[in-house]
C-alpha positions in Angstrom: 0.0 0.0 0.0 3.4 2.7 0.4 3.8 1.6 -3.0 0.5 3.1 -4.2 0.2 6.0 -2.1 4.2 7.0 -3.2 3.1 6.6 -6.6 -0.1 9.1 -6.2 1.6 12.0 -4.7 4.6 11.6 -6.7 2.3 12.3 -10.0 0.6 15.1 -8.4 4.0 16.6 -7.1 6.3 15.8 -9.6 9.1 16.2 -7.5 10.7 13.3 -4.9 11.2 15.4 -2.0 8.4 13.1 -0.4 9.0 11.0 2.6 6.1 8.9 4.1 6.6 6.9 7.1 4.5 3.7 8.1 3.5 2.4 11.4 0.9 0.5 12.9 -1.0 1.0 15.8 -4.0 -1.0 17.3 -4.7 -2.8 14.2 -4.7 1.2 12.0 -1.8 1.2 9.8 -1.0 4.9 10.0 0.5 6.7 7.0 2.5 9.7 7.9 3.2 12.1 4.0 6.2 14.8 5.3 5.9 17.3 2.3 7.5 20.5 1.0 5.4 23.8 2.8 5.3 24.5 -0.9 3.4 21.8 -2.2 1.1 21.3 0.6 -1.3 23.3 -1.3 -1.6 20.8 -3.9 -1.9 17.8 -2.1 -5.1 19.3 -0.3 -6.3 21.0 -2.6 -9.3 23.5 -2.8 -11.8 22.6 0.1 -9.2 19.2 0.7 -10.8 17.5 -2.4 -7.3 15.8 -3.2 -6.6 13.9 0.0 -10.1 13.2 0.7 -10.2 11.5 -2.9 -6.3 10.0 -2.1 -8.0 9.2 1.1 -10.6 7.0 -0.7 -8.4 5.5 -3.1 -6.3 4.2 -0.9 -9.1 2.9 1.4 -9.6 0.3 -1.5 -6.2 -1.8 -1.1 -6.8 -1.4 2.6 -10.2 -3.5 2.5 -8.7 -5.8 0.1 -6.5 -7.1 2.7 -9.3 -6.3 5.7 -7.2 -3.4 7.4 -7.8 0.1 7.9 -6.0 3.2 7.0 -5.2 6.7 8.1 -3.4 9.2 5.7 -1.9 12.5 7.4 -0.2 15.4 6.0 3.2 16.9 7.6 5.0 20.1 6.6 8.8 19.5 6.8 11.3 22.6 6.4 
């Protein structure tokens, strides 16, 4: 599932100054996306359309393999 969600924001980014860190915590794999202050803008997107519809791609994969999934952005330097 990194796979697909490194793939996603690399094609909306075009750049690969994105880090995303995985851990897993009471049965929630948690998906941490460190981005560029710059780019944060287009990962949201107006009214945060983008990540909600990242959000519910990547909810797909997750029930595939009956586990569930958080995606949160973080603004590195």
């Amino acid at each position: 599932m990194k796979q697909t969600l490194e793939y996603i924001i690399s094609s909306i980014l075009s750049t690969e100054e994105i880090k995303i860190d995985e851990s897993e915590e009471d049965g929630v794999t948690n998906f941490t996306v460190h981005v560029v202050k710059d780019n944060m803008g287009k990962i949201i997107g107006k009214e945060g359309k983008v990540i909600r519809a990242i959000r519910n791609v990547m909810r797909i994969p997750a029930i595939r393999v009956d586990k569930r999934i958080n995606i949160s952005l973080e603004e590195t330097a």
